[in-house]
N, C-alpha and C positions, 0 to 999 in steps of 0.2 A: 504493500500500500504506500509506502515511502517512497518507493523508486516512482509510482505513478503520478503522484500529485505533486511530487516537485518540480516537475517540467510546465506541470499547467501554473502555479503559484509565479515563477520567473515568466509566465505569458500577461499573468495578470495585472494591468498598471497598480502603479500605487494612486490613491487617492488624490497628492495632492495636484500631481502632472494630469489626473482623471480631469479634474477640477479647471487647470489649464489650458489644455487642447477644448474642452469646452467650452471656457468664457472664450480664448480668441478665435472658437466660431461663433459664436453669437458676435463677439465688436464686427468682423468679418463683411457677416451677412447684415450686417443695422445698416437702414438709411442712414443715418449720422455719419458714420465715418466712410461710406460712399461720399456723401457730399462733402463731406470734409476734405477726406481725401481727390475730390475733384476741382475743390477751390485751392489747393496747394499744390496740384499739379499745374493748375494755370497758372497762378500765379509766379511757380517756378519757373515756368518756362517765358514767360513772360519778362520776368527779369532777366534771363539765361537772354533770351533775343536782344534785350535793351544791352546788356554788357558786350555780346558780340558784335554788336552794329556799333559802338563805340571805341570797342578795346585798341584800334588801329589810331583813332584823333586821339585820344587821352594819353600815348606815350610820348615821353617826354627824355630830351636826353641826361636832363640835370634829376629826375624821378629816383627816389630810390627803389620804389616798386616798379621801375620799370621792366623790370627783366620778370617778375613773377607773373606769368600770363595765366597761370591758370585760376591763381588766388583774385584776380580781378573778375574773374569769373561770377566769384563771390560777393562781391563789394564794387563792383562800380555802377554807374548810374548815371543816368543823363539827368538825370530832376522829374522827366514824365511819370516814374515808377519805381517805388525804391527797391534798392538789390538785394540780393537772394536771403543774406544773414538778417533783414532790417523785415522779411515777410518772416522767417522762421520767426524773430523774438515777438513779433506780432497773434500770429496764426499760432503758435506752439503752444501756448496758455488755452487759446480754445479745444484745441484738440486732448488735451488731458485734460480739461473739462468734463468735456463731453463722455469720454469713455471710465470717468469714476463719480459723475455727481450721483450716479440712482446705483451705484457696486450694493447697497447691503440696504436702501430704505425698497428698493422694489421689489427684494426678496420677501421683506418682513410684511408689505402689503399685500403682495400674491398669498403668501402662507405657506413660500416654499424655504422658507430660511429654517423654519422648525423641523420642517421635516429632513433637511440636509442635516442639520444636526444630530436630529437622531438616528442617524446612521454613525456605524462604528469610525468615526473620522476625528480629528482634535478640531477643536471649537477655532483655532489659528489657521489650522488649512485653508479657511475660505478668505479669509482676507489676506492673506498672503498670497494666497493662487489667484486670486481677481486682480493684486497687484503686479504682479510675477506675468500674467499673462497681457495687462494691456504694456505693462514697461517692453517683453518683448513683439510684441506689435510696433509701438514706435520707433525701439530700434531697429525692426527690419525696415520700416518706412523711410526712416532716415539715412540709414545707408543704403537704400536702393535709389535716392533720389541722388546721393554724393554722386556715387556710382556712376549714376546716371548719367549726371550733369558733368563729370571727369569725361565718359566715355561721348558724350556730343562732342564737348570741347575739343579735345582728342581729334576726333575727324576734322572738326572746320579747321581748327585752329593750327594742328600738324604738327606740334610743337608739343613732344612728351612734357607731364613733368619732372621738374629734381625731386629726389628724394625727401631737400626739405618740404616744400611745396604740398607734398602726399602726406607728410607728418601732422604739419599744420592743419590740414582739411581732417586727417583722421581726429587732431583734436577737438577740432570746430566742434565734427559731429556729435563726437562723446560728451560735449557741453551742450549742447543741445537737447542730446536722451536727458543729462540732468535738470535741466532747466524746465525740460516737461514733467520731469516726475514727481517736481516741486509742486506743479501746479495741478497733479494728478492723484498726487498723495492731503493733498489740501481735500480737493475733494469727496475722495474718497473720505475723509474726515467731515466734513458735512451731511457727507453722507447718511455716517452714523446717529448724528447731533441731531439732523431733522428727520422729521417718519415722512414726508411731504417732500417729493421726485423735484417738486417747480422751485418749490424754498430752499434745496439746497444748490440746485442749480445759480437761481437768482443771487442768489449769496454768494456764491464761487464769482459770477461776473462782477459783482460789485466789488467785490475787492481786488481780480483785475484790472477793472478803471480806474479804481482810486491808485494803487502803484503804480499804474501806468500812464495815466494821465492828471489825477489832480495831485498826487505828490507830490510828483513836479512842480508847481505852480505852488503849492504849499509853503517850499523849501526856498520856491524864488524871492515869494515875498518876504520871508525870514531873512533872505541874503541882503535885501533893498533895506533890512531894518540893520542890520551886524557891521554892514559896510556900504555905508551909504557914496554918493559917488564924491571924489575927493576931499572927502573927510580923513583919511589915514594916504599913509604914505606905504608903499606896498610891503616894503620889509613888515609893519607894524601889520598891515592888512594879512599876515600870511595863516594866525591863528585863525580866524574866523575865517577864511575862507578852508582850514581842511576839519573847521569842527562841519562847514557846507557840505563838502566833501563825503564825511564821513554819515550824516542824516542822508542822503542821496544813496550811499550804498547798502542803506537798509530798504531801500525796495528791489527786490531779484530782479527786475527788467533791469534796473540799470548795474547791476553786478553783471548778467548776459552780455547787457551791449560791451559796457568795457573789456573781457575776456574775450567776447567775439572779434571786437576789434582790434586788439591788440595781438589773437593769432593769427589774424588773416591781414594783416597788414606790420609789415617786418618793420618798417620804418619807425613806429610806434615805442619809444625809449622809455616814457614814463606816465605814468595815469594820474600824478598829481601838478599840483602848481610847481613851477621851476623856480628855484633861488641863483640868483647871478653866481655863484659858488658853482650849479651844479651845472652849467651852459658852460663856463669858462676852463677849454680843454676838453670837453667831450665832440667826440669826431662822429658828426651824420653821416648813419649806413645803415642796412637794414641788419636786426638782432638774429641770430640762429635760433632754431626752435625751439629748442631747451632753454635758451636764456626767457626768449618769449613766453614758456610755460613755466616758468617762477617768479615773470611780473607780474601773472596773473593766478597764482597760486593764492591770493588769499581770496580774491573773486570765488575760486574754486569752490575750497576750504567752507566760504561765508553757504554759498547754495548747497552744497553736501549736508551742512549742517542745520538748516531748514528743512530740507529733504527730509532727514532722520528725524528730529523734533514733532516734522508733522507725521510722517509713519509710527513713531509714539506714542503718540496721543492719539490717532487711530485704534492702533492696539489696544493701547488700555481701556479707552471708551467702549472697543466691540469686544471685550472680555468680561466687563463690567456689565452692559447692557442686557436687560429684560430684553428676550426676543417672545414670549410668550405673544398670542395673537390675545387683541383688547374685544 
């Protein structure tokens, strides 16, 4: 009886990969991330056309980006349509959205969350497996658009790229997968909080707009109060503008942008205000990648550590929580 059932037990998945292959068929098959994913193909490509109908006027022989053709791929723009990194930090907060604001309130309102648990499974499989599977859905997403947009480029352009070039972009992406999981793990945390699909939804975007747009605007007017205009002398101005500095990289879009731009653009030497100390003697040229990824290691650092924050408070909330139906 042993020799027979242990061939079928190694056929049998485990629970929580069971669990996985089945949510990233349902994201798969949902309207949502069809349309989703067909306003980010447009859009990519849309950018991908506006960069290559420019990348021949924009080079320059005094550029330090000028030799990196594929990385402008990424980041250039004529003004009509902004480029490819400036729609991801846009578009990527929606799209983990969308695939975690109803992960555990639309279980608990079908009546199927009870009954999953009462199956021989740990109570963590399921938010873990609903996390685990839409994280790798995005990252197949996103590197099948890298890919992608390397492999057009590639043909038009003709012109492999270097090594650095391909490093940079692998790192783009993998800021990218974080920066949606942020905003994916948020909701998913919502999720739990409200029993109601639309409130925790609406709740997720509002707090998108507000970091993404009126925080800005928040901090501006802060900056017109700290430093008014020729009121200080800039040596004296230098506090108050990185306590600015430092309120601005407590919203993740603008930790994104700055990590985004400073891979995809070599030129890119330092992410704060410069003191005449630190211009006198530094020689303009584009950074190697690795130097690139330790000015932005604390951007990283700052989003990983939202990431995990919000996936524990998730946790604890859906280990905590009555799932009993009312």
């Amino acid at each position: 009886m042993l020799d027979t059932t242990l061939p079928e037990m190694k056929k049998t998945p485990r629970p929580f990969w069971a669990i996985v292959n089945k949510e990233m068929g349902d994201h798969v098959r949902s309207w949502r991330f069809i349309i989703l994913l067909a306003l980010i193909l447009l859009t990519c490509f849309s950018s991908l056309y506006t960069a290559l109908t420019n990348i021949g006027a924009t080079s320059r022989p005094n550029d330090p980006n000028a030799s990196f053709f594929f990385l402008k791929l990424f980041t250039l723009s004529d003004g009509s349509l902004p480029s490819f990194h400036i729609f991801i930090g846009f578009l990527g907060p929606l799209l983990g959205i969308s695939l975690g604001f109803d992960a555990i309130n639309s279980e608990l309102n079908r009546g199927t969350l009870v009954r999953i648990i009462a199956q021989p499974i740990h109570r963590d499989y399921l938010l873990n497996a609903k996390f685990m599977a839409a994280l790798l859905l995005i990252g197949i997403l996103f590197f099948c658009l890298t890919f992608l947009i390397m492999g057009l480029g590639l043909i038009i352009i003709g012109v492999p790229p270097t090594a650095g070039e391909v490093l940079r972009i692998i790192f783009f992406t993998l800021l990218s997968i974080l920066y949606v999981a942020f905003w994916l793990n948020l909701s998913i945390l919502f999720s739990i909080r409200f029993r109601q699909p639309a409130t925790s939804a609406l709740t997720c975007i509002a707090v998108w707009l507000f970091f993404t747009v009126f925080y800005q605007i928040l901090i501006s007017l802060l900056a017109r109060v700290l430093i008014p205009a020729g009121a200080a002398l800039p040596d004296e101005a230098t506090g108050s503008q990185n306590l600015i500095l430092y309120l601005l990289r407590l919203a993740p879009s603008r930790l994104f942008r700055d990590a985004g731009t400073t891979l995809l653009l070599p030129s890119v030497r330092s992410l704060g205000p410069l003191s005449l100390e630190k211009v006198i003697g530094s020689i303009p040229g584009p950074l190697p990648a690795g130097q690139s990824l330790l000015l932005v290691w604390p951007q990283l650092t700052g989003l990983v550590a939202a990431t995990v924050l919000c996936f524990a408070l998730s946790y604890y909330s859906f280990m905590k929580k009555e799932i009993r139906p009312r």
